[in-house]
C-alpha positions as CSV (number, residue, x, y, z in Angstrom):
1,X,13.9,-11.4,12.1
2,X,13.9,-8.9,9.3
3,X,12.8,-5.4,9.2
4,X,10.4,-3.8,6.3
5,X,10.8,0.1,6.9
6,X,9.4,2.6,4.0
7,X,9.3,7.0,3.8
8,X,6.7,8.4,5.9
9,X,3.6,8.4,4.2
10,X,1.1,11.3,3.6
11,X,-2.5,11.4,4.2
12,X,-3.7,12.2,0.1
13,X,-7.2,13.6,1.0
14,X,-9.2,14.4,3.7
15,X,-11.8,10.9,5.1
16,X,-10.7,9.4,1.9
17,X,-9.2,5.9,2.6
18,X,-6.5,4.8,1.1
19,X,-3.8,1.5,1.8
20,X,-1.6,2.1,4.6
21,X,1.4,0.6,2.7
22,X,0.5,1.5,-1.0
23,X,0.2,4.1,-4.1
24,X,-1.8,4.3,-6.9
25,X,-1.1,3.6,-10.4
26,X,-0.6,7.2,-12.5
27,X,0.4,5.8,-15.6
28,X,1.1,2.4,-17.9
29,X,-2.1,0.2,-17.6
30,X,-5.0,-0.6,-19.0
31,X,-6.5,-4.3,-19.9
32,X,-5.3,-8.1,-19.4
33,X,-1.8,-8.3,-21.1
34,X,0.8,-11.3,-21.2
35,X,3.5,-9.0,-21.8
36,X,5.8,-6.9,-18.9
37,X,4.2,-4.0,-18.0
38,X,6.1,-1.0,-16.9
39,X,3.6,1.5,-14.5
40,X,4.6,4.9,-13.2
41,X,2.8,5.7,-9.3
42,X,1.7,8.2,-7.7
43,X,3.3,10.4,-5.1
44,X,2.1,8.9,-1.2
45,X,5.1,8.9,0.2
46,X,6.5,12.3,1.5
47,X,9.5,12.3,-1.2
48,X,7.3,11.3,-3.6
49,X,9.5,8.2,-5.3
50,X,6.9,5.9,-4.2
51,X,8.4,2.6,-6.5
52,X,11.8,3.0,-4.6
53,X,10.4,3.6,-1.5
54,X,7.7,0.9,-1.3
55,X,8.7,-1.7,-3.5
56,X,11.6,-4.5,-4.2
57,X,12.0,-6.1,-7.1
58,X,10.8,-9.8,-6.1
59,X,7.8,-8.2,-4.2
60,X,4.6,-9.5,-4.9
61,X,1.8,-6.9,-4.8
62,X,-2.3,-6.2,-5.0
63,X,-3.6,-4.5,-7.7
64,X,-7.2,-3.1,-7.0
65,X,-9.7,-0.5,-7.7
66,X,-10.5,2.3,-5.1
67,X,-14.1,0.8,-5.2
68,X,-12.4,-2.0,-3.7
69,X,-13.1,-4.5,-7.0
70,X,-10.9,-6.1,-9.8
71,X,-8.5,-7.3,-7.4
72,X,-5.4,-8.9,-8.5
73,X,-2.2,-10.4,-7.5
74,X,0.8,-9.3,-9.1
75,X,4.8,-9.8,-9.4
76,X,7.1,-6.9,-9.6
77,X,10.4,-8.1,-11.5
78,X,12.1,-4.2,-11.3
79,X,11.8,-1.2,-9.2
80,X,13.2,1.7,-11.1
81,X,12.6,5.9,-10.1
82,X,9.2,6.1,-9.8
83,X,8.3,2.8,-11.8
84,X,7.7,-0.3,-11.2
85,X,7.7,-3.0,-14.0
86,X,5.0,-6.1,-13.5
87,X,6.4,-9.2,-15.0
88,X,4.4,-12.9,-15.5
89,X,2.9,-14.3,-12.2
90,X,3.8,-17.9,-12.7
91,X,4.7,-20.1,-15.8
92,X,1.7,-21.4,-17.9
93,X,-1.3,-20.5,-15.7
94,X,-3.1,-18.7,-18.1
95,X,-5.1,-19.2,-20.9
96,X,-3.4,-21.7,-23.5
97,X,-0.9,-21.7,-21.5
98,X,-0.1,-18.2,-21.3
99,X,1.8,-16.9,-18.1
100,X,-0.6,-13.6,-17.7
101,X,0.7,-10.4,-16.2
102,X,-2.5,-8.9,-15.5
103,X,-6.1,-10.8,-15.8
104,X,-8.4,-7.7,-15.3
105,X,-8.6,-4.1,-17.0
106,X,-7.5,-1.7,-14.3
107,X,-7.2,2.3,-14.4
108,X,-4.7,5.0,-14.4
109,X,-5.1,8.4,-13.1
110,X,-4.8,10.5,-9.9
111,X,-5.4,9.3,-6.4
112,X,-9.1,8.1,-5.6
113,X,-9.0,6.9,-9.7
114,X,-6.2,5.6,-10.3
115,X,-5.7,2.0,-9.3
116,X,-3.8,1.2,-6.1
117,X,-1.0,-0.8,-5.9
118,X,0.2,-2.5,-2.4
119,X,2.6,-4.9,-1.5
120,X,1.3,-8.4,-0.7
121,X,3.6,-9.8,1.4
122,X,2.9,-11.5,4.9
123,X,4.6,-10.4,8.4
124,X,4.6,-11.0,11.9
125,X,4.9,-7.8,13.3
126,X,3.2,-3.9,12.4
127,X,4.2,-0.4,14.2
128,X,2.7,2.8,13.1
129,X,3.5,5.9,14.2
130,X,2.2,9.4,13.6
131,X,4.5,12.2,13.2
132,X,4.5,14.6,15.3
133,X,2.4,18.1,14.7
134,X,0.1,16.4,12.3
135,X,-3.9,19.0,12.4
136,X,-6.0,15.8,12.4
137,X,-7.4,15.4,15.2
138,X,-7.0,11.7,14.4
139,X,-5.5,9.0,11.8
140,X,-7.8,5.9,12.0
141,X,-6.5,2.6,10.6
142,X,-8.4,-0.4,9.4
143,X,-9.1,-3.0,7.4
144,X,-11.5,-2.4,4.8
145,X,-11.1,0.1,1.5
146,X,-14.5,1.4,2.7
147,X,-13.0,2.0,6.5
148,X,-14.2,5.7,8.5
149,X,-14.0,6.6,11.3
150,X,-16.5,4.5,12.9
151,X,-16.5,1.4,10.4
152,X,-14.0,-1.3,9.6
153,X,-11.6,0.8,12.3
154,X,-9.1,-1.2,14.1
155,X,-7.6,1.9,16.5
156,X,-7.3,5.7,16.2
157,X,-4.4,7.9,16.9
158,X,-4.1,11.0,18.5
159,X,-2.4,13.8,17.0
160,X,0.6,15.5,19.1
161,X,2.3,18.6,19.4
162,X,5.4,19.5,17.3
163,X,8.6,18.4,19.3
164,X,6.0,16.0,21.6
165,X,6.6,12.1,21.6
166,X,4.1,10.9,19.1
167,X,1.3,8.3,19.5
168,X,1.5,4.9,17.8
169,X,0.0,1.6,17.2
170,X,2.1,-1.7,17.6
171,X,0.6,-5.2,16.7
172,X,2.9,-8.7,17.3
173,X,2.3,-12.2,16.9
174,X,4.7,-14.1,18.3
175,X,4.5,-17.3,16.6
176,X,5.6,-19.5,13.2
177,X,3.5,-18.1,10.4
178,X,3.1,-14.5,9.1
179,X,-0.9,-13.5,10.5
180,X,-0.8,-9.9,8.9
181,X,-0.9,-9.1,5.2
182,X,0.2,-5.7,4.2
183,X,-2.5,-5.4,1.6
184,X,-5.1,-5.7,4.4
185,X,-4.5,-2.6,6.1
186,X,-5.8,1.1,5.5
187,X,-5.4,4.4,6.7
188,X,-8.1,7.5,6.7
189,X,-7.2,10.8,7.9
190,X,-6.8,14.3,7.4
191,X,-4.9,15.2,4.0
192,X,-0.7,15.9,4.3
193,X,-0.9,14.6,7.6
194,X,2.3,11.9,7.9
195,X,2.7,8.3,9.3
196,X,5.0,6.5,9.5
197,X,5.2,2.4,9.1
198,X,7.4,-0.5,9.9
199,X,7.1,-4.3,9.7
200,X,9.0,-7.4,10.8
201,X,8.9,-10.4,9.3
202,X,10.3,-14.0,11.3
């Protein structure tokens, strides 16, 4: 079994969902190209080097709209500082026989406009964890871009004290397959509050 750990992650804005694993595209993108693509992200992470501390080169990823359309497959080659450089999906798949990069226009921008990016990768096994002396009341995770507190939740978490053992949310499958993908999962919450994530993968 192996381990997919990350930084803790920061609640970006208040009721405002966003992927639980995930940043948002800040620069570098625009429509369909054949070519590499090199994007810069965002800043959801709490040291703010979101390529390093999301991504692998060799990581497949979901490109999609904060609206929840245009969503897209993707193949990181490199992982570089706060950049990640998308590279073709698969030989010959696209039109005349083009390998494509990227089929669909997408934006760049700050969070809630820029486009998110999320690792697409399947697992076995997902623990979250809020941090401790969070002022939400509660961090809410689901499965829908469109999640609140009351739609598309899977479970809530309880805030804690400072220096008090913090509430989390474990989910296992104990059998051959991976049943969760990463890309599936969101968070909604009250901004700067932290989380953190792990995965494991059989």
């Amino acid at each position: 079994m192996a381990f997919r750990t990350f930084a803790v992650f920061s609640i970006q804005q208040t009721n405002t969902p966003q992927p639980l694993v995930g940043s948002w595209i800040t620069a570098g993108i625009s429509g369909p190209s054949n070519a590499p693509i090199t994007l810069t992200l965002g800043a959801a992470t709490s040291s703010g080097n979101d390529a390093t501390n999301i991504f692998r080169a060799s990581d497949r990823a979901l490109l999609v709209e904060p609206n929840g359309t245009k969503a897209e497959d993707v193949y990181i080659s490199a992982v570089s500082g706060n950049t990640v450089t998308l590279s073709p999906k698969a030989s010959g798949t696209g039109p005349s026989g083009m390998s494509p990069v990227t089929e669909n226009s997408h934006v760049s921008g700050a969070f809630g406009t820029g486009t998110f990016i999320i690792p697409n990768g399947q697992v076995n096994n997902l623990f979250v964890t809020c941090e401790d002396g969070n002022t939400g009341t509660w961090l809410y995770i689901g499965n829908a871009f469109n999640m609140t507190a009351t739609f598309r939740r899977i479970v809530k978490l309880a805030k804690s004290a400072t220096g008090s053992m913090p509430f989390n949310f474990g989910a296992t499958e104990n059998y051959f397959g991976n049943p969760f993908v990463m890309s599936e999962l969101w968070v909604y919450g009250t901004a700067t509050d932290l989380y953190n994530v792990s995965f494991a993968i059989v």
